[in-house]
C-alpha positions as CSV (number, residue, x, y, z in Angstrom):
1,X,-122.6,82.4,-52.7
2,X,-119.2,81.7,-53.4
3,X,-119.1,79.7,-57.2
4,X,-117.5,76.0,-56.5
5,X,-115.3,74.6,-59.0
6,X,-115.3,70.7,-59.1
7,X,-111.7,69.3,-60.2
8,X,-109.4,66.4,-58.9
9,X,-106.6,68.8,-58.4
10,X,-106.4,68.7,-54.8
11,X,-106.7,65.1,-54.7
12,X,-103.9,64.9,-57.1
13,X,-101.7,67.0,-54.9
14,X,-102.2,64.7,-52.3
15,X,-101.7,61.7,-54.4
16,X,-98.4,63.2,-55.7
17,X,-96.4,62.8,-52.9
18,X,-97.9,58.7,-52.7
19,X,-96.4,58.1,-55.9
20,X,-93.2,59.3,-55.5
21,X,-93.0,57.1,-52.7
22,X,-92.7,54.0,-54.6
23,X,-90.6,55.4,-57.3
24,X,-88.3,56.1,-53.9
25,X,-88.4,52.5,-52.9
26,X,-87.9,51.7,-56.4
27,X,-84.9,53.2,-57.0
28,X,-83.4,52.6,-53.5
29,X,-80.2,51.4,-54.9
30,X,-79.6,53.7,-57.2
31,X,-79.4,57.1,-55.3
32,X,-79.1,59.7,-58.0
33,X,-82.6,58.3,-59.0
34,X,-84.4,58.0,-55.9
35,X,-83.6,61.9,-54.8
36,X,-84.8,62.8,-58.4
37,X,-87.8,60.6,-57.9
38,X,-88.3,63.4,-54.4
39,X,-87.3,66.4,-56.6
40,X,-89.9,65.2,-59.4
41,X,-92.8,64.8,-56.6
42,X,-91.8,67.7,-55.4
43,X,-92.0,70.1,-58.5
44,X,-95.4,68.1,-59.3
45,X,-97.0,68.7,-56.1
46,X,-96.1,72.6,-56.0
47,X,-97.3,72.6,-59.7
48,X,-100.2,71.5,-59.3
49,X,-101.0,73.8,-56.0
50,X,-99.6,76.7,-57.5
51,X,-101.8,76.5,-60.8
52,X,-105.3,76.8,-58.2
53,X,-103.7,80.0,-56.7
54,X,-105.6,82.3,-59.9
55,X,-108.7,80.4,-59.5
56,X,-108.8,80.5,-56.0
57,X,-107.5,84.6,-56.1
58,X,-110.4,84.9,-58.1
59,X,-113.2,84.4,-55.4
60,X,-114.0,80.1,-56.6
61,X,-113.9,77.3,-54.6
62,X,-112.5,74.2,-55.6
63,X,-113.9,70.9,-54.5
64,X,-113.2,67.3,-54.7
65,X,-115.2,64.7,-52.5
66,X,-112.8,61.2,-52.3
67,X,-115.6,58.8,-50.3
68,X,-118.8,59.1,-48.5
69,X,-117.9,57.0,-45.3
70,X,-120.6,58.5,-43.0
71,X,-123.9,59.7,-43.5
72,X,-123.8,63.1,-44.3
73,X,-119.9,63.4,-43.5
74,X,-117.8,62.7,-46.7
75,X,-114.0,62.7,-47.1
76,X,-114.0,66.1,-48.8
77,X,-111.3,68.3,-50.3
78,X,-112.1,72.1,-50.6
79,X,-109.8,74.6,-51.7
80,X,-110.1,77.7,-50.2
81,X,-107.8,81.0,-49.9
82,X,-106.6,79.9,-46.2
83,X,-105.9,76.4,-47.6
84,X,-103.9,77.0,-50.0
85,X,-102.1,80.0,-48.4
86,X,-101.0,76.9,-46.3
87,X,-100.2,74.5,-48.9
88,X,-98.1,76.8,-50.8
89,X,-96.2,77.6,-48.3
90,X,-95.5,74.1,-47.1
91,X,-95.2,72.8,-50.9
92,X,-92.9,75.0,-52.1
93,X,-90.5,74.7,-48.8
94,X,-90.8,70.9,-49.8
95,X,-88.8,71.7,-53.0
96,X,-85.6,73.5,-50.7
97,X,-85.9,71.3,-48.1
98,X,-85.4,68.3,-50.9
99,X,-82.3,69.8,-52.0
100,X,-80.9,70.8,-48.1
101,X,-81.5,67.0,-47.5
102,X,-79.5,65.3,-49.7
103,X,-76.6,67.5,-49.1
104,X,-77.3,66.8,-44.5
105,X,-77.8,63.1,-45.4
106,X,-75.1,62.2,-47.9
107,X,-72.6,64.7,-45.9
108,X,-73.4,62.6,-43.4
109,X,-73.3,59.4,-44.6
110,X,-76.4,58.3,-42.8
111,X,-78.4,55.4,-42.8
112,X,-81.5,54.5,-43.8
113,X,-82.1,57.1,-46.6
114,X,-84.7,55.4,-48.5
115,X,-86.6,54.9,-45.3
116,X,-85.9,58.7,-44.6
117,X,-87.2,60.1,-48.1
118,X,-90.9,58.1,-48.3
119,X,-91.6,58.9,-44.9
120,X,-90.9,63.0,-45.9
121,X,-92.9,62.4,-48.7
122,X,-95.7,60.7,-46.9
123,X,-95.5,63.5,-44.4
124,X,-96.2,66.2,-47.1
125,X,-99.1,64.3,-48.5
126,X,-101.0,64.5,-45.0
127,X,-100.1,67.9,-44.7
128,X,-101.7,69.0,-48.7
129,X,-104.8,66.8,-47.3
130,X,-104.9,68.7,-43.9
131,X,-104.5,72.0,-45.6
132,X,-107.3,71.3,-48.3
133,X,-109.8,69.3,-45.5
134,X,-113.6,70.1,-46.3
135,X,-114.6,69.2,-42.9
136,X,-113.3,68.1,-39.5
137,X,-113.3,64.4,-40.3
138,X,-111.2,64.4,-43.2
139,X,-108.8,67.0,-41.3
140,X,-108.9,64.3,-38.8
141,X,-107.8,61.5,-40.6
142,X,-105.0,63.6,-42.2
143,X,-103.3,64.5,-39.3
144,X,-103.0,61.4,-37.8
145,X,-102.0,60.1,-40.6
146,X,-99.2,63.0,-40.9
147,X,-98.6,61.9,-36.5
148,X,-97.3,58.2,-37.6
149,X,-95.5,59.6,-40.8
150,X,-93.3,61.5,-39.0
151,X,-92.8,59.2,-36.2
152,X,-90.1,57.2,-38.1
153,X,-88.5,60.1,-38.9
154,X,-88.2,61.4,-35.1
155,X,-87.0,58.2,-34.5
156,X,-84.3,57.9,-37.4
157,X,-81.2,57.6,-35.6
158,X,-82.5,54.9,-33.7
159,X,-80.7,54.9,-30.4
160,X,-82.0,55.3,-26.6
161,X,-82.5,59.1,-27.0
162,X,-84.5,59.1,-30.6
163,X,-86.5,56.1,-29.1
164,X,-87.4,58.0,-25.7
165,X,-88.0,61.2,-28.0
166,X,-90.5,59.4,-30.2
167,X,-92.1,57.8,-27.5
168,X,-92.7,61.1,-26.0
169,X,-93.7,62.3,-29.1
170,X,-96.6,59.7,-30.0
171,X,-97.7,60.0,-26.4
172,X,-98.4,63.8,-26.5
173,X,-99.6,63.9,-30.6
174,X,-102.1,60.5,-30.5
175,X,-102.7,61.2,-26.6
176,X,-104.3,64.7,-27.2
177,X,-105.8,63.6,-30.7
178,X,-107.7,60.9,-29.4
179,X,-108.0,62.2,-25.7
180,X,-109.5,65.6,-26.7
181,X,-110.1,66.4,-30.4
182,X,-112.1,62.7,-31.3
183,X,-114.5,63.4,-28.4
184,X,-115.0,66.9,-29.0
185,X,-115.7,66.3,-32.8
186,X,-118.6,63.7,-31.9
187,X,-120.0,66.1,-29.5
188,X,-119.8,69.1,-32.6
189,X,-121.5,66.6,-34.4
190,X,-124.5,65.6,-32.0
191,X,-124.9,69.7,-31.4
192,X,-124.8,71.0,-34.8
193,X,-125.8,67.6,-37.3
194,X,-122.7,68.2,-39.2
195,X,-118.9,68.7,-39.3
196,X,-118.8,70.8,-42.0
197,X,-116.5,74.0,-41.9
198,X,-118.3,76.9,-43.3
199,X,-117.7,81.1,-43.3
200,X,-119.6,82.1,-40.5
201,X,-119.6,78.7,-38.3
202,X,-122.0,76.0,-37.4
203,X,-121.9,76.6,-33.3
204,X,-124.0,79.5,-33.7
205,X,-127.8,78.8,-31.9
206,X,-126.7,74.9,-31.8
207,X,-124.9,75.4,-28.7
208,X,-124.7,76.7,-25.3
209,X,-121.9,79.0,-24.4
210,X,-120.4,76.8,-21.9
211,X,-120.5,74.2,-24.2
212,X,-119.1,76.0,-27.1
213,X,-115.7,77.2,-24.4
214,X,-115.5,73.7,-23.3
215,X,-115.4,72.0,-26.9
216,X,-112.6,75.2,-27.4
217,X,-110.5,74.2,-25.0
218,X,-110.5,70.4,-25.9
219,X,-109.8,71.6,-29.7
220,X,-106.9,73.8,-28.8
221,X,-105.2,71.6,-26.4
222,X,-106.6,68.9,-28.3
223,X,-104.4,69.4,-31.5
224,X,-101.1,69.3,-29.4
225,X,-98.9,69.6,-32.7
226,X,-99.5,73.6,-32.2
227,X,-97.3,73.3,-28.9
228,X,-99.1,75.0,-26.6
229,X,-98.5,74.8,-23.2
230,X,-98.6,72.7,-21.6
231,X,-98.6,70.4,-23.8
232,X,-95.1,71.3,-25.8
233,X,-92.6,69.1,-24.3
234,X,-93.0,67.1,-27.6
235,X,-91.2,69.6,-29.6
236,X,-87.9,69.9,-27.8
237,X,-87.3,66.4,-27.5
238,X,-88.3,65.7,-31.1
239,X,-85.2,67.9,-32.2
240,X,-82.9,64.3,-31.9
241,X,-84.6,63.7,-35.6
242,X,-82.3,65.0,-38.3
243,X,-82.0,68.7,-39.2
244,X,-83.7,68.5,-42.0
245,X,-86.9,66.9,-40.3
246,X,-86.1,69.8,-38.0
247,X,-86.2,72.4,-40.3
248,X,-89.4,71.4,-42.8
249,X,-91.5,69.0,-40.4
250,X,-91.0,71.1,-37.0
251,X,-90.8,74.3,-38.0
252,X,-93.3,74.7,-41.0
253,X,-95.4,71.0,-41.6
254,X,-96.4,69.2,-38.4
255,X,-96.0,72.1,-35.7
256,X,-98.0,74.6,-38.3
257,X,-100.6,71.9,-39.1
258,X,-101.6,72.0,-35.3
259,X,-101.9,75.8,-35.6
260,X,-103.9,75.5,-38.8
261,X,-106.1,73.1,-37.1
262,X,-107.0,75.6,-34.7
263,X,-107.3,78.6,-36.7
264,X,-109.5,76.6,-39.0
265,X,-112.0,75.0,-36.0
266,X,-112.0,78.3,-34.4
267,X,-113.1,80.0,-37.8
268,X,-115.1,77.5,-39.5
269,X,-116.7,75.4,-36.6
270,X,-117.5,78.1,-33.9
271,X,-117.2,81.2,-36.1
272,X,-116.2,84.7,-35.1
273,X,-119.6,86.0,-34.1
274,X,-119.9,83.2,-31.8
275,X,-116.7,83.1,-30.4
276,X,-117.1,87.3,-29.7
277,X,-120.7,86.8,-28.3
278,X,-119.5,84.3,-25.8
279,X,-116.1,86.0,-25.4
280,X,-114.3,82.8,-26.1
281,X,-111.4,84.5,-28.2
282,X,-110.5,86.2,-25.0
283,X,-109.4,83.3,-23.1
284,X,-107.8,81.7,-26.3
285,X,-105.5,84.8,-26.6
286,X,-104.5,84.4,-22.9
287,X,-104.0,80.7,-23.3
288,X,-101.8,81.5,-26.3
289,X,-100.2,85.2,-24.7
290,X,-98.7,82.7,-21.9
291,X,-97.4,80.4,-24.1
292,X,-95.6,82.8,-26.3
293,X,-94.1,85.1,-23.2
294,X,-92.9,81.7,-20.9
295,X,-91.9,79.6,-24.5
296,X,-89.6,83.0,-25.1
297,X,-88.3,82.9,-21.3
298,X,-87.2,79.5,-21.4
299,X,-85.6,80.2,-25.0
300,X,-83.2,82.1,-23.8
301,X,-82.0,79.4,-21.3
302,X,-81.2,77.1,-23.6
303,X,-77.6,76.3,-24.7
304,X,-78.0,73.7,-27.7
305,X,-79.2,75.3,-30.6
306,X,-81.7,73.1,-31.8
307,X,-83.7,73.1,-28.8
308,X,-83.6,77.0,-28.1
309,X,-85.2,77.1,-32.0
310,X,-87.5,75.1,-30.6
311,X,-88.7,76.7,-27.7
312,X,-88.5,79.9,-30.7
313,X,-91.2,78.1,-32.4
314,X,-93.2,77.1,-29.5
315,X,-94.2,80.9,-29.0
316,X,-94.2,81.5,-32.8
317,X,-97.2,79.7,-33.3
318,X,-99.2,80.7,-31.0
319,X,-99.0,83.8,-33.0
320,X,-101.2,82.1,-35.6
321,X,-103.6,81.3,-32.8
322,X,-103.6,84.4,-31.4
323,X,-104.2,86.1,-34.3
324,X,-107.4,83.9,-34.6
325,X,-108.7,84.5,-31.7
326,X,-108.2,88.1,-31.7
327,X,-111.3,88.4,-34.2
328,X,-110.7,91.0,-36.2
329,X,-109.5,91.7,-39.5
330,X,-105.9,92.5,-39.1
331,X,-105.7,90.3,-36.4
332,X,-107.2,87.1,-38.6
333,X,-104.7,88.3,-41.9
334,X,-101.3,88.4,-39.5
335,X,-102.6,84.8,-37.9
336,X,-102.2,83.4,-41.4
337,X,-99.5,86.1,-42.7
338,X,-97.4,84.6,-40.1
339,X,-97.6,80.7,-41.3
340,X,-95.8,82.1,-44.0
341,X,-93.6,84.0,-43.1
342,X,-92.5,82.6,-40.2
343,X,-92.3,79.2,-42.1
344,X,-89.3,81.0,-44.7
345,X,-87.4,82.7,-41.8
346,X,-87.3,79.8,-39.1
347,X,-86.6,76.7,-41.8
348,X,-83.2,79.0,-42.3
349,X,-82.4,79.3,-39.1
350,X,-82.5,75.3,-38.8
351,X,-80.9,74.6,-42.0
352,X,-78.0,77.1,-40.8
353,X,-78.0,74.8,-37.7
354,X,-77.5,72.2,-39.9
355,X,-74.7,73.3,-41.5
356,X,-72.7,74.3,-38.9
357,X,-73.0,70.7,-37.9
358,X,-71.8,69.0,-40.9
359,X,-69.1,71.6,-41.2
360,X,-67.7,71.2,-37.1
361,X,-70.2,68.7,-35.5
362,X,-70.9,71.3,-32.7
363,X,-74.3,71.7,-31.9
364,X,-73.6,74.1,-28.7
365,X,-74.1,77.8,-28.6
366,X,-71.2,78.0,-26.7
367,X,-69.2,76.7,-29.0
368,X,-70.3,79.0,-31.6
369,X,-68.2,82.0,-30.6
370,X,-66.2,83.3,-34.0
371,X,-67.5,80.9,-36.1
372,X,-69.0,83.8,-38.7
373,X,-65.3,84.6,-39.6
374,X,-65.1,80.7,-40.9
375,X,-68.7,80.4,-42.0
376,X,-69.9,83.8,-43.0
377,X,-72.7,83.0,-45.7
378,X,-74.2,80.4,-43.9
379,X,-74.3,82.9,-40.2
380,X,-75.3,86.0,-42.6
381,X,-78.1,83.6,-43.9
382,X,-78.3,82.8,-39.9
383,X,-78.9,87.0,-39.3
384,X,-81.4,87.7,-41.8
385,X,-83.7,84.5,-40.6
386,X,-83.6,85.5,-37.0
387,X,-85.0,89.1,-38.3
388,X,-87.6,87.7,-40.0
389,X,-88.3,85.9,-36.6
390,X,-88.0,89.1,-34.3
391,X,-90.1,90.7,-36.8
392,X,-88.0,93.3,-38.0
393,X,-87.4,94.8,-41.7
394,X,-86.6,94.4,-44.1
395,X,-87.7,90.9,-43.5
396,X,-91.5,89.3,-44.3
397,X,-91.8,88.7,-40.4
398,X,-92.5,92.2,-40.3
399,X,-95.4,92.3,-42.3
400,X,-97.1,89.7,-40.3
401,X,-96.5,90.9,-37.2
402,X,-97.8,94.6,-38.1
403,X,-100.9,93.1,-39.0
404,X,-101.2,91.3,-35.8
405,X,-100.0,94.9,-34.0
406,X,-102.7,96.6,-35.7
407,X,-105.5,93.5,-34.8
408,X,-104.6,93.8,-31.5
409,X,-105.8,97.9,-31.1
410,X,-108.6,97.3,-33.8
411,X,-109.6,95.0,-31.1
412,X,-108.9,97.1,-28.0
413,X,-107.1,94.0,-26.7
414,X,-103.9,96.5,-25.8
415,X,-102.3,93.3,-23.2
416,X,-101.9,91.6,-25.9
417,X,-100.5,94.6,-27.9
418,X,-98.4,94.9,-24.7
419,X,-97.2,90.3,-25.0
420,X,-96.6,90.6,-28.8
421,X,-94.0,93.6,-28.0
422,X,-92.2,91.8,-25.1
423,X,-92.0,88.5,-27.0
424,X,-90.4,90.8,-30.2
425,X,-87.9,91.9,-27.4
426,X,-86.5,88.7,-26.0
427,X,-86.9,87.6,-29.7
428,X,-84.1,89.5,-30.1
429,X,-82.4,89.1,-27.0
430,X,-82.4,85.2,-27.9
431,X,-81.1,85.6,-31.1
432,X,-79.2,88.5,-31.6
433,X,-76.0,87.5,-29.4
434,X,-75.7,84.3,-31.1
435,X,-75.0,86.8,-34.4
436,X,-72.6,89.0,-32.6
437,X,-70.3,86.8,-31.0
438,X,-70.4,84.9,-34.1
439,X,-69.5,87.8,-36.1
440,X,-67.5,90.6,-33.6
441,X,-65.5,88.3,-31.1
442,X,-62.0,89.2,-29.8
443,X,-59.4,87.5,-32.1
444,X,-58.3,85.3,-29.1
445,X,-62.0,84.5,-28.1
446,X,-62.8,82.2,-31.5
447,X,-63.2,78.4,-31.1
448,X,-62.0,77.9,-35.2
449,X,-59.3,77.3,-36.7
450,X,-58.3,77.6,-40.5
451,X,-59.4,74.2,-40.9
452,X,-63.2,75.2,-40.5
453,X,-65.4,76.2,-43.7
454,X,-68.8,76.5,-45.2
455,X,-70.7,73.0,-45.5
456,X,-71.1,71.7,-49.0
457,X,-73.0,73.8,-51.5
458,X,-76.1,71.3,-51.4
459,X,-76.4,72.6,-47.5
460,X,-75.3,76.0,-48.1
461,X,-78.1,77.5,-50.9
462,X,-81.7,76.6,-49.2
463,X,-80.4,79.0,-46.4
464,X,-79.6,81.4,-49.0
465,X,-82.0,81.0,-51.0
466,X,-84.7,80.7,-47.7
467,X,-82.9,84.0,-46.6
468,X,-83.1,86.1,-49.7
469,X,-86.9,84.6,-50.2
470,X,-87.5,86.5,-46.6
471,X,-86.3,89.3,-47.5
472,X,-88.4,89.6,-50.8
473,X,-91.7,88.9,-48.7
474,X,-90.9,92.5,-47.3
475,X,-91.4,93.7,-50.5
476,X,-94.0,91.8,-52.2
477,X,-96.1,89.6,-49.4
478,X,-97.8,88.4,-52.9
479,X,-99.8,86.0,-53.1
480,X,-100.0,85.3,-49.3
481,X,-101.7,88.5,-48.8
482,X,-103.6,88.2,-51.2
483,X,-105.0,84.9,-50.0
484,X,-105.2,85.7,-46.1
485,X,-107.3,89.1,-46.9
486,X,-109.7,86.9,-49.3
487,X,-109.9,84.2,-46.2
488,X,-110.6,86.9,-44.0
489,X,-112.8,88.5,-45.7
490,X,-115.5,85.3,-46.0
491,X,-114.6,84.2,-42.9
492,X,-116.1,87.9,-41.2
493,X,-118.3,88.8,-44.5
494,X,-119.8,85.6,-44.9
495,X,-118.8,85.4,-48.5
């Protein structure tokens, strides 16, 4: 048995993020104030996670249980080693995205700041509370709760376009929520007597086969905020929302909380030995191989920056799913590797979107060509996130993606050694020109003029310091590896 630690520490990493909210509102006119307010939740929050990582690294559990609502089905926080893997990653990116968002908002001169900061803040609280969920209720309430927290911030500019986007947006998120994941969490319940997540699974001799594939399916399409096809279209068109939104809330906290979701239902709800019995991790892995090999395709295609990131992410994480359902040890540790280090490369490659905006207001690919001779630091930061994504050294995306390589043989599942491969390759074929013509144009081929430089410092060192954090993760993938080979480990040892 795993020894269980009972402490309000996750609940007060939750709560962190609340507070700061009213000290936001309450220092609304007096700017300098509010974004310290952010910076002060921020450092509390990623305190407080970061201080369970030695507990939790050495083989306890940590629980807190907030209400007992239902019979037998509590609001529960557990901290496990997958759980916090994710809210480290998440809480910490909080901290640079804090920083890249006062210098986009203020260069900007936008509106509705105030607004803008509770609603991030609220948005990290649901994530901590999804990432630390005992069982499928509380991850339920948490997610929804992170769906209408970030609606506001889809919708930020408030015009036509951001209106139509967050429209889209609630229709997809709440649609699939309610649609498949709500009904398919009673029936779990009615099968098994509780909603529990555990090592080995609760679906195990509590349900038929075809009921076990059919709840599956409804969980993985169910929890829409993981993109898969083909239910995505949510993610391009929420790229209207500010870059910063962008960057933290669509490429690490709402899209990677749909992918958690999964990777935790699959693991803690069905289980690996059932889902390998019933060869249910088979058709999850083609579900996910054909969203990451048509999300890459149509990536290629598209000429506003933004959105080709987007479709970039879209096939990024169903990485984490695939790795999940591929079963096996390596497989399992690049799945979660990948929320991490995915999360560091892809968050610069929006915040060097970003820039380039406030700098030139060009948001084109296009329109891109020699703009590395004007903006070098921010289009070297630009380079080294797009290895990370391709999966190339000396970048962390390597590491995970060599662990989902080796998952895929230890499983003998070689078409899906063949997908990850191809998906590396137009990877690169995506990004890699967008570096070059930056970088290597003709002298008569650049769009700048002397007039164009880098954006202000408060945009330009999260993409540096985003970029230089990938490239450390080469080095020492500590303590993500660390945690994704202990969550492993119970999840196929039972411990």
């Amino acid at each position: 048995m795993v020894p269980i630690i009972t402490s309000i520490k996750p609940f007060l990493a939750v709560l962190t993020s609340v507070a700061g909210v009213f000290l936001i509102i309450a220092f609304r006119k007096r700017r300098n104030l509010r974004e310290a307010s952010t910076f002060l939740a921020a450092l509390v929050k990623f305190g407080i996670v970061a201080s369970m990582v030695p507990v939790v690294l050495d083989g306890h559990v940590i629980d807190w249980t907030i209400a007992e609502v239902l019979p037998n089905i509590p609001i529960k926080l557990r901290v496990d080693a997958f759980g916090l893997l994710f809210a480290l990653v998440s809480s910490s990116l909080w901290i640079i995205t804090s920083v890249y968002s006062v210098g986009y908002m203020r260069g900007l001169s936008e509106h509705s700041q105030t607004r803008y900061f509770c609603f991030f803040a609220l948005s990290l609280s649901a994530t901590i509370g999804v990432s630390f969920s005992a069982n499928l209720l509380t991850m339920y309430l948490f997610y929804e709760m992170l769906s209408f927290a970030t609606y506001p911030l889809v919708t930020h500019h408030q015009d036509p376009e951001a209106q139509s986007s967050g429209r889209k947006y609630l229709f997809y998120i709440l649609g699939s929520s309610v649609g498949f994941v709500l009904p398919a969490m009673v029936v779990t319940y009615l099968c098994t007597g509780t909603l529990d997540f555990t090592a080995q699974g609760v679906a195990s001799g509590n349900m038929t086969i075809q009921t076990g594939l059919a709840l599956t399916l409804m969980f993985v399409f169910g929890f829409a905020k993981s993109g898969i096809m083909p239910l995505h279209s949510w993610l391009p068109a929420a790229m209207v929302a500010p870059t910063p939104v962008s960057a933290l809330l669509h490429a690490v906290a709402v899209v990677k909380v749909g992918a958690f979701c999964i990777f935790r239902v699959l693991t803690g709800i069905f289980g690996a030995g059932f889902l390998s019995d019933a060869d249910i991790g088979g058709i999850v892995c083609a579900v996910a191989a054909f969203t990451i090999l048509i999300s890459s395709l149509i990536a290629m295609s598209q000429d506003e920056l933004k959105r080709r990131l987007a479709f970039s992410t879209i096939g990024q994480l169903s990485y984490i799913i695939l790795g999940a359902a591929l079963l096996t040890p390596s497989g399992m540790t690049g799945g979660m590797l990948h929320i991490a280090m995915h999360a560091f490369g892809k968050i610069t490659l929006f915040f060097c979107a970003g820039a380039i905006y406030v700098s030139t207001r060009i948001k084109h690919i296009s329109g891109m060509t020699g703009i590395g001779k004007r903006m070098p630091v921010t289009m070297t930061a630009f380079f080294i996130g797009a290895l990370s994504v391709i999966g190339l050294p000396p970048c962390g995306g390597f590491i995970g993606k060599w662990y989902l390589l080796l998952g895929t043989v230890e499983g003998a599942r070689y078409a899906m050694l063949v997908v990850l491969l191809a998906s590396s390759l137009l990877n690169a074929a995506y990004f890699l020109p967008i570096v070059y013509k930056a970088f290597f144009c003709a002298p008569g081929e650049s769009l700048f003029t002397e007039g164009i430089q880098e954006a202000p410092i408060w945009c330009l060192v999260p993409p540096v310091a985003t970029a230089l954090i990938s490239i450390c993760l080469f080095f020492y993938p500590q303590p993500f590896l660390g945690l994704a080979k202990l969550a492993v480990k119970s999840i196929l040892g039972g411990g």
